[in-house]
C-alpha positions in Angstrom: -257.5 -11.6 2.1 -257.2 -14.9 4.1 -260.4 -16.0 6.4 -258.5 -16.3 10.2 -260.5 -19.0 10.7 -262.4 -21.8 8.1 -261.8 -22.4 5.0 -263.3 -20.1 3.1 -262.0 -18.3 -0.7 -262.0 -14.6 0.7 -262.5 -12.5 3.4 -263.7 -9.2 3.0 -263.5 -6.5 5.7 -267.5 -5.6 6.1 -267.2 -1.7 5.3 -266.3 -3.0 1.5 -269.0 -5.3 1.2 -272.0 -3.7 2.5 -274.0 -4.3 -0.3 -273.9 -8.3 0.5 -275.5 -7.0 4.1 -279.2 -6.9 4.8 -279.9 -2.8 5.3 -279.5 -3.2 9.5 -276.5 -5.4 9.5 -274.9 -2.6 6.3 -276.1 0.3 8.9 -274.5 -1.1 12.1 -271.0 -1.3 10.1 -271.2 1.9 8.2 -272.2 3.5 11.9 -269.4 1.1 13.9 -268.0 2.6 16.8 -267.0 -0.5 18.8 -263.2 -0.6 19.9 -262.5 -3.2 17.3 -262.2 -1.5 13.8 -265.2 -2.3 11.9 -262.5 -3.5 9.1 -261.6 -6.7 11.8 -265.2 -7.5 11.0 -265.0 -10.2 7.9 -267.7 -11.1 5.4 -267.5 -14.3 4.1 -269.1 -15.5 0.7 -271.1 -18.6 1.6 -273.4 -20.8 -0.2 -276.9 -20.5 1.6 -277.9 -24.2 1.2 -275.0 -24.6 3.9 -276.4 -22.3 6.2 -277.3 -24.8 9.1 -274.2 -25.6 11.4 -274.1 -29.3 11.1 -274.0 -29.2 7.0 -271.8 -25.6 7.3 -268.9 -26.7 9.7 -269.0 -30.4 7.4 -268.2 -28.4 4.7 -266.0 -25.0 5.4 -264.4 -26.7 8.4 -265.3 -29.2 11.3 -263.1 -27.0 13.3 -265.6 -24.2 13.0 -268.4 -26.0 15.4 -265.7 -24.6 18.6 -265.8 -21.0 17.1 -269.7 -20.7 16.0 -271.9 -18.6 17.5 -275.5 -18.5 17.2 -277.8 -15.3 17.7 -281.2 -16.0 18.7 -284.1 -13.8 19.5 -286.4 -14.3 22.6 -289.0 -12.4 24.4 -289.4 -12.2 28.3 -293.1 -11.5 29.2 -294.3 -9.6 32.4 -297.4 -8.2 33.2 -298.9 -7.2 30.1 -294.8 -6.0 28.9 -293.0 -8.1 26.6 -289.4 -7.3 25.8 -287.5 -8.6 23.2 -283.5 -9.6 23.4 -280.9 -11.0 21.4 -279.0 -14.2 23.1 -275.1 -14.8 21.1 -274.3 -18.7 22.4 -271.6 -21.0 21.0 -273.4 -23.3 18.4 -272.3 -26.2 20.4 -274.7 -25.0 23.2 -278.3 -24.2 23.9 -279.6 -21.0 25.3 -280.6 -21.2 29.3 -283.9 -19.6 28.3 -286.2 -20.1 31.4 -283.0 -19.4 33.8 -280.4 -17.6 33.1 -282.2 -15.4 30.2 -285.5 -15.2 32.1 -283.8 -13.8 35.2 -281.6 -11.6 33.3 -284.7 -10.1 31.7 -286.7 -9.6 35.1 -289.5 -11.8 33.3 -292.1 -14.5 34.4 -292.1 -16.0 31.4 -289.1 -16.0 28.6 -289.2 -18.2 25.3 -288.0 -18.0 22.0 -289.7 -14.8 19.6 -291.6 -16.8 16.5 -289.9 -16.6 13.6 -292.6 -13.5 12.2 -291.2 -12.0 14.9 -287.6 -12.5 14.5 -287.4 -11.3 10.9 -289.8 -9.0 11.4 -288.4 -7.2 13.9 -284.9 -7.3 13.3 -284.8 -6.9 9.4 -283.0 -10.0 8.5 -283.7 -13.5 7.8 -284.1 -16.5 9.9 -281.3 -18.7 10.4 -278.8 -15.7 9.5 -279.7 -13.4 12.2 -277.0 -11.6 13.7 -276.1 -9.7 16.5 -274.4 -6.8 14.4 -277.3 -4.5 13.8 -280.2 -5.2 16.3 -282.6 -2.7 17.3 -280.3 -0.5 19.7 -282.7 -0.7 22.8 -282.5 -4.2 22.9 -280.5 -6.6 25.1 -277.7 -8.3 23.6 -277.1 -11.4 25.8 -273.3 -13.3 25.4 -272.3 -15.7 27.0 -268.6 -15.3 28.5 -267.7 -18.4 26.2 -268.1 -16.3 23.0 -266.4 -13.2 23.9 -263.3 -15.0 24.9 -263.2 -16.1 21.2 -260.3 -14.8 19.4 -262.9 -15.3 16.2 -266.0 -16.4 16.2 -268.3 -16.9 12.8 -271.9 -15.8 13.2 -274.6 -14.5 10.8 -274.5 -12.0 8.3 -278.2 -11.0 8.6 -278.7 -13.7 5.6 -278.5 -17.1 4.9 -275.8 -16.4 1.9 -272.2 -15.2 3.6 -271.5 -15.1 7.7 -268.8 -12.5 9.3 -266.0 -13.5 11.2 -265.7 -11.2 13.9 -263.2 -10.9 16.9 -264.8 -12.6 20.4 -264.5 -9.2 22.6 -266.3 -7.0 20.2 -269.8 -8.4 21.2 -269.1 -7.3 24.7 -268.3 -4.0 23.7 -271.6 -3.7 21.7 -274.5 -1.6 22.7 -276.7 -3.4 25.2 -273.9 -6.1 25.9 -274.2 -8.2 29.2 -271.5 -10.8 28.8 -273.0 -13.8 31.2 -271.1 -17.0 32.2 -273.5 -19.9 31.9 -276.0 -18.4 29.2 -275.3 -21.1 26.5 -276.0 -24.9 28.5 
């Protein structure tokens, strides 16, 4: 099948690749429940020393920097309570950590999880974290930018391959708060 967006060989529909999925990522699609199929989700073979936007969208397609997301995990401290969240910003944007994030969270304090953390936690690896997946009591942060996306390309839950998923279906996911302003 044809990628909707990039220039990539093939896309696959997730549910008959779940073997190129971390075992999270695999679970979430295998369990999928959203109001877009989980066959509209699109794995896409990629090579992993491409991973980073800037080298990625030079090679699969400049016009992918407008329709890149990336996931990011933070933690909002309060008290003695630390809570961990998922933020999904275009990849042209940074995420409004200590304002719109912090305030979302109810924390005093909000900064990016360490990368032990990140992979630790979520069962992926760094720089292919996605937001298909996530623990389920987490918060899964979008900004309004992303789910208006007909497509966006985000992580795979590895460095090798990223899915191609419609815009809307992160604000159906569990634990979605779309917010306008998250990526600055």
């Amino acid at each position: 099948m044809r990628a909707p967006i990039g220039d990539f060989d093939t896309a696959t529909p997730a549910p008959d690749c779940l073997d190129e999925l971390t075992a999270p990522v695999a679970d979430a699609v295998r369990h999928w429940s959203g109001a877009v199929p989980a066959d509209q989700i699109l794995y896409v073979e990629t090579d992993p020393q491409w991973a980073d936007t800037a080298v990625f969208v030079e090679h699969y397609g400049r016009e992918l920097l407008e329709q890149s997301a990336n996931c990011v995990v933070v933690a909002g401290k309060r008290g003695g309570a630390t809570t961990l969240a998922a933020c999904l910003v275009l990849s042209t944007t940074k995420v409004d950590v200590n304002g719109v994030v912090r305030r979302q969270l109810g924390a005093r304090k909000a900064s990016f999880a360490s990368m032990d953390t990140a992979i630790g936690e979520t069962g992926m690896e760094y720089g292919g974290i996605t937001p298909i997946g996530l623990p389920c009591d987490w918060p899964l942060l979008v900004d309004s930018a992303v789910a208006g996306l007909p497509w966006v390309l985000v992580g795979s839950g590895r460095r090798r391959g990223k899915l191609l998923v419609p815009g809307k279906a992160f604000a159906q996911m569990p634990g979605a708060v779309v917010l306008d302003g998250l990526g600055v």
